[in-house]
Structure formats: C-alpha cells, structure tokens
C-alpha distance (Angstrom), angle and dihedral (degrees) to the residues before:
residue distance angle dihedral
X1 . . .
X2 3.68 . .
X3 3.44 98.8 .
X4 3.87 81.1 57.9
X5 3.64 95.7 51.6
X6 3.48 90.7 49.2
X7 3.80 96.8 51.1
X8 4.13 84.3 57.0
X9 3.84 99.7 49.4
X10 3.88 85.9 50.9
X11 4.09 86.9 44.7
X12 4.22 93.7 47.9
X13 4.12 84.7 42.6
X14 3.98 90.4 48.7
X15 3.83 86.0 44.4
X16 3.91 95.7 44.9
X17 3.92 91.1 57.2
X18 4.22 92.8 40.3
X19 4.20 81.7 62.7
X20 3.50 93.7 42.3
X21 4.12 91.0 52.6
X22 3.65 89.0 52.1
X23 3.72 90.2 44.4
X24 3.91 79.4 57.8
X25 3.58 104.9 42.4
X26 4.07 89.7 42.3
X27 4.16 86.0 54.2
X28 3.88 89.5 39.6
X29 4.07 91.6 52.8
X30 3.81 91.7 40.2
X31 3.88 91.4 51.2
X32 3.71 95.0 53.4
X33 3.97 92.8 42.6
X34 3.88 85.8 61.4
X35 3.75 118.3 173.8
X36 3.77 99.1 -78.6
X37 3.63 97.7 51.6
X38 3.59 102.6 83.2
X39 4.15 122.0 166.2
X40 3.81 136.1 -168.3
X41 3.92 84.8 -161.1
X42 3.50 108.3 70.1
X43 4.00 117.3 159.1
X44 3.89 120.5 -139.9
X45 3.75 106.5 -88.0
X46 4.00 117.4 -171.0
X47 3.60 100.9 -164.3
X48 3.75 105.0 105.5
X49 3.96 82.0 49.2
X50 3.72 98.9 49.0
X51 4.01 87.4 40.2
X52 3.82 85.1 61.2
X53 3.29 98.0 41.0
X54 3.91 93.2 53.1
X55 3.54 96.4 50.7
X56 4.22 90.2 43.0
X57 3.76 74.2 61.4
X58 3.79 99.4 43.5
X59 3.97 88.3 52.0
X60 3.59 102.5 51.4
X61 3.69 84.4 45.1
X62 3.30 107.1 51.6
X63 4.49 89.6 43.9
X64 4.06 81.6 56.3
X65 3.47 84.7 52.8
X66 3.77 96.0 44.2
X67 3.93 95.3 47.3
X68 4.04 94.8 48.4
X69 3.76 88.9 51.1
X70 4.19 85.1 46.8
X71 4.00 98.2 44.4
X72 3.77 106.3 92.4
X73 3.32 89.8 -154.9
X74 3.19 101.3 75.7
X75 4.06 116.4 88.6
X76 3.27 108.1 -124.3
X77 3.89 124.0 146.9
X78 3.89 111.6 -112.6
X79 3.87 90.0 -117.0
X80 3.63 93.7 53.7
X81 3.72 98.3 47.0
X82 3.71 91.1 44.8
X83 4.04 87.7 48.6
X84 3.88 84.9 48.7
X85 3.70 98.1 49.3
X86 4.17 89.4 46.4
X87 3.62 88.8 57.0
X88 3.60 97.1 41.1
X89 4.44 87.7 52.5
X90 3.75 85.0 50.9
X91 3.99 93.7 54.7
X92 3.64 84.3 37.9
X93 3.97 92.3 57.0
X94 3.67 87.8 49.9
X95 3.76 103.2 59.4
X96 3.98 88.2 39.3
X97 4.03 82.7 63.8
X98 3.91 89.3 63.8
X99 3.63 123.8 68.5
X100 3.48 121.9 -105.8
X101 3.60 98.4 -145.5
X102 3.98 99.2 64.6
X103 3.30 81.5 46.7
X104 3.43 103.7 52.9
X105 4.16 101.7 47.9
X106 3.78 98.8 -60.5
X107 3.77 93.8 106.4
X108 3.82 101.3 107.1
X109 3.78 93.7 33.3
C-alpha cells in the first residue's frame, strides 16, 4: 500500500508541474500575441484543452488521494499516513497558488 501511495504523490506532483508548464506556455504565447498582433490565420492549438484535461486529472487524483488517507480502514501506520497527508497539504498549497479560472476555460478570455 505504500508503495502505491507513493507512486500517486509522485503522479499528482508530476501532474501539478504539467499544469503549471501550460500555465507558462499559455502566458508565454499570449504575451507575444500582444494586442496589436492580430491574425486571420490562426492554427489549432490544444492547450486550453489539454490544460483542462490535466487538471480534470489532477482533481480526481488528488480526492483518491484524500479519501485513502481518510478511510480508516485502510492499515496504514500513523507515521506514514501523517507523512502522506503532509505531502499531500504541500501539493495542495501549490495548486491553491494558481488561479482556478485560467485553469478552468478562462485562458483566452
């Protein structure tokens, strides 16, 4: 089971900084597009779809995550699951720091 826990926390951390590099690339290609530079050719450009899509991912991820750590069921030793639920606040923290509403659809508006 920890092994398995493990594996996730590195998955939601890989995850967390896959959003935050299309957070990056979406503010890099939006900077150089500036106002003026309007173009009637514009090529498809997933980003705002894969950004969702990542984060759809990140969410249902990280409430696994949440409910293993919550279901008493589950054996874990009281050091691990505190370790586990440290980490898990820290990645938490992190995605709080970026705003929902780029992430969400609000990229191009």
């Amino acid at each position: 089971m920890e092994l398995d826990t493990e594996a996730a926390l590195g998955s939601l951390r890989r995850s967390l900084e896959h959003i935050k590099a299309l957070l990056a690339w979406e503010q890099l290609k939006q900077g150089e597009a500036g106002p003026r530079r309007l173009s009637t050719f514009q090529m498809h450009d997933p980003t705002c779809e894969q950004l969702r899509n990542e984060y759809s991912f990140f969410v249902a991820m990280f409430m696994g995550m949440r409910s293993v750590l919550g279901n008493r069921f589950l054996h874990f030793r009281e050091a691990t699951r505190e370790h586990l639920r440290q980490q898990l606040a820290d990645i938490e923290r992190q995605v709080n720091t970026i705003n929902p509403y780029r992430i969400r659809g609000g990229l191009q508006g």
